[in-house]
C-alpha positions, 0 to 999 in steps of 0.5 A, a space after each residue: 192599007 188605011 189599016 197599016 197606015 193609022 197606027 203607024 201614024 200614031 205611032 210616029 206622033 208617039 215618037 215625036 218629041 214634045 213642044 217645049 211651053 213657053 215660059 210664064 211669068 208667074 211660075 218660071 219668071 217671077 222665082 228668077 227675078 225675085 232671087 236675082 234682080 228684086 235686091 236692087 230692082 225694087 221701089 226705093 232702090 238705086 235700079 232704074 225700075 222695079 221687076 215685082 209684078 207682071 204690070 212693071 215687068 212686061 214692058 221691059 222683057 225685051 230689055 232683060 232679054 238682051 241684059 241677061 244674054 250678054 250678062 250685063 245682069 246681074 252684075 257680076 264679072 268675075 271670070 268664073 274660071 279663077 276662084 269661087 266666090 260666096 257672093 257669085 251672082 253669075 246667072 245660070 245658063 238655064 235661068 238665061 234660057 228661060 227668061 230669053 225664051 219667055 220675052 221670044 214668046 211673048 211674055 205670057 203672064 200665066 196662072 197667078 196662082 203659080 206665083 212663089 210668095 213675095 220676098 221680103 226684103 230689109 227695109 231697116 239695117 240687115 246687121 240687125 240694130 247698130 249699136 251706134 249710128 253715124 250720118 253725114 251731120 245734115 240733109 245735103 242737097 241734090 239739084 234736079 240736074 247737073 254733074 256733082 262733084 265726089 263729095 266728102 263729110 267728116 264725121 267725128 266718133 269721139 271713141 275714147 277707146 279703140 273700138 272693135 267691129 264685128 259688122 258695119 253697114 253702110 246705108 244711102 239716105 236717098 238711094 236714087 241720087 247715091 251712086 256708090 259711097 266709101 267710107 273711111 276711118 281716118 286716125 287722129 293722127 292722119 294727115 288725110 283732109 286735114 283741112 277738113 271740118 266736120 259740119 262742112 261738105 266740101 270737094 277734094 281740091 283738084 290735085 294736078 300733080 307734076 308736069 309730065 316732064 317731071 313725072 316718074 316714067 311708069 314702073 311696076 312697083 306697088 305698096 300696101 296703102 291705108 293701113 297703120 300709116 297715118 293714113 286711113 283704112 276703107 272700112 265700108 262701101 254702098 254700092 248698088 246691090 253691094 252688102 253689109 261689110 261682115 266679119 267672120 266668127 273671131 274677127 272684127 276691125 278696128 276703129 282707134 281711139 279718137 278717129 273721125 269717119 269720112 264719108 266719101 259720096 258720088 252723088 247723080 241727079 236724075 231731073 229731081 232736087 232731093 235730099 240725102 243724109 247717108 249713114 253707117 250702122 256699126 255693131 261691136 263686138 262682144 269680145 276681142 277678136 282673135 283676128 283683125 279684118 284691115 282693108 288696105 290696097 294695091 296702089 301704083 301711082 306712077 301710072 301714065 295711060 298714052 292718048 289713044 292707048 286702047 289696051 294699056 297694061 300698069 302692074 303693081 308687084 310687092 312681097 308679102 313678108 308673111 303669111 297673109 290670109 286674103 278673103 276679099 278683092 274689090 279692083 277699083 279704077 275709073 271710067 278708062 278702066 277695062 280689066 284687072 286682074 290678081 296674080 299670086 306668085 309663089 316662092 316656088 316659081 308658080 303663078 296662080 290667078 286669084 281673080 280676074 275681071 276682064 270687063 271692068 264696068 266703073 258704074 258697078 264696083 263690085 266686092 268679090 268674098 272668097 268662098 275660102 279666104 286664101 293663105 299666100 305665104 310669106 316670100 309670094 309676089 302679089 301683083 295687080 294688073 289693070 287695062 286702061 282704054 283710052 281710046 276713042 272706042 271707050 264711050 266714058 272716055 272723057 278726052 283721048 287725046 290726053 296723056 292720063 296720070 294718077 288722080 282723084 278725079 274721074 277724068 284722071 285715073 287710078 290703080 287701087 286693088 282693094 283686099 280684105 285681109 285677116 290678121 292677128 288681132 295684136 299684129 301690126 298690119 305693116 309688118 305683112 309688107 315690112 318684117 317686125 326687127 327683132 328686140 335687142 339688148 344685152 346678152 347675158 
């Protein structure tokens, strides 16, 4: 029997699957972290601390193991059945595994000879040298604590000529206390800050609008706002782990003649008094492009949010009176906002979903690039759908007992679907929404 029974024995240990090792640092973590994390998660950067080494990580893998498994991180919130973008940074189910599995097994450090090489990383601009550089004008004081209200710097370019862009980089001078940044190019003949002077930070004046009586009642209409209006284009954003704004190969945007930069900066302290001098570097193109990149957005003013309203839905449709290529979307709202959402209709009658962001975080405002830009031809009805919560549930929810309208402060609220547009480089950018008249005169 005891000779029957050993090679059975050994048999079944033969069948017996393997126990799956517990992932080490050096050779299954550290890869991830450097691909996915090290962009923000790094010293200088805006991210609470950095994941390099295995002394810097280890006490945090419990907290990347709860982070990745309810995909706080990396930041990313596109739906991933609606559109495919080139700057996915959704975390693959097996890279999850391995980093939840590794803090469940103890976060072992490993063979240090498994380490993958450092990733080196731009400590300059990533465009390459700016051909011009603006900054802010000063070194603008941050207190060691306290809530700063948004900030704005107007800048002068002095350009005596329209100037064409092919790339544009927006950098924080501290990125510590630099919570996002929004630059604009403001045309000479705008009436956007005209109170403005260049040398002099200053906060926006509290715009409280109408009483709510005499306040439109919510409607469903939307317009193409900041470009060619006399108004102002959003040409660059920073926001932690965002990216340069690039063009592509024929394309450029266009800073006119005798514009002035605005830069619209949302400082937080962090318990220690700095400085900051943020800047953008600007690369020109070399000849000018067949196509024009202008930024403009969906906006619907007439939003009115209910106290309470944990799902409050405000839409915003316009015709495109022609064929419009779209490669970026970037939804913005403010701390009610819950979701937004990109809806095509098609002369045809069908609905297609562009983008959609069902769990809007306004601390992380995100720039979603189309892997393909998108040709919506003229006759289709592009419409925003955004979802407020101003409910109790809503932890940023400053008061909800209030009645919430359109405004510039963060306790009030916003409707800006933002896109990326490419036309042709001699087209007026108003003519998307309203068809050029066609000349006139006499007949022969």
């Amino acid at each position: 029997m005891r000779l029957i029974a050993i090679p059975l024995f050994t048999s079944l240990l033969a069948a017996a699957p393997a126990t799956t090792a517990t992932p080490t640092f050096y050779k299954d973590v550290l890869p991830i972290l450097q691909n996915r994390c090290q962009e923000c998660h790094r010293s200088g950067e805006a991210a609470p601390m950095a994941l390099g080494t295995y002394n810097e990580v280890r006490p945090w893998a419990k907290a990347i193991q709860q982070a990745v498994l309810k995909k706080q991180m990396p930041p990313w919130y596109a739906d991933p059945h609606f559109g495919k973008f080139a700057n996915d940074r959704s975390m693959p189910e097996n890279e999850i595994k391995i980093l939840s599995d590794w803090a469940v097994g103890g976060a072992p450090q490993g063979n240090a000879k498994d380490a993958p090489k450092p990733v080196t990383f731009a400590s300059g601009w990533t465009i390459g040298k700016p051909d011009v550089v603006f900054d802010i004008g000063m070194d603008y004081k941050i207190p060691a604590s306290g809530t700063i209200d948004y900030t704005y710097f107007l800048v002068p370019t002095n350009f005596t000529e329209d100037k064409w862009v092919k790339d544009l980089e927006v950098r924080p001078g501290d990125r510590a206390v630099v919570h996002h940044l929004v630059l604009y190019a403001r045309p000479k003949t705008s009436k956007f800050l005209s109170f403005a002077k260049p040398g002099m930070p200053f906060v926006a004046p509290e715009d409280k609008g109408p009483d709510a009586s005499k306040r439109p009642p919510q409607n469903d209409r939307a317009s193409f706002y900041g470009i060619n209006n006399n108004g102002y284009e959003m040409v660059g954003v920073y926001v932690p782990g965002g990216l340069a704004y690039k063009t592509l190969d024929g394309q450029a945007r266009l800073i006119p003649a005798g514009a002035d930069l605005v830069f619209q900066v949302h400082y937080t302290t962090n318990g220690k008094a700095t400085t900051d001098r943020s800047k953008v570097g600007i690369v020109f193109a070399k000849e000018t492009p067949k196509e024009r990149v202008v930024n403009t957005f969906l906006v619907n003013p007439s939003l009115r949010i209910p106290p309470g309203a944990s799902d409050h839905k405000v839409f915003g449709k316009l015709t495109l009176a022609q064929d419009t290529k779209i490669q970026s979307f970037f939804p913005h709202m403010h701390v009610r906002g819950k979701a937004y959402e990109y809806v095509a209709t098609y002369p045809t009658g069908e609905r297609q979903t562009l983008l959609k962001v069902p769990a809007y975080d306004f601390n992380w405002q995100l720039t979603y690039e189309l892997e393909k830009p998108v040709i919506l031809p003229k006759g289709t009805i592009l419409e925003g759908i955004a979802t407020y919560d101003n409910s109790p549930n809503n932890k940023s929810n400053p008061d909800p007992t209030k009645e919430v309208f359109w405004g510039e402060q963060t306790w009030e609220e916003m409707f800006a679907g933002f896109l990326d547009i490419a036309i042709p480089a001699d087209m007026n950018p108003t003519e998307i929404v309203r068809p050029k008249k066609p000349a006139t005169g006499a007949l022969d």
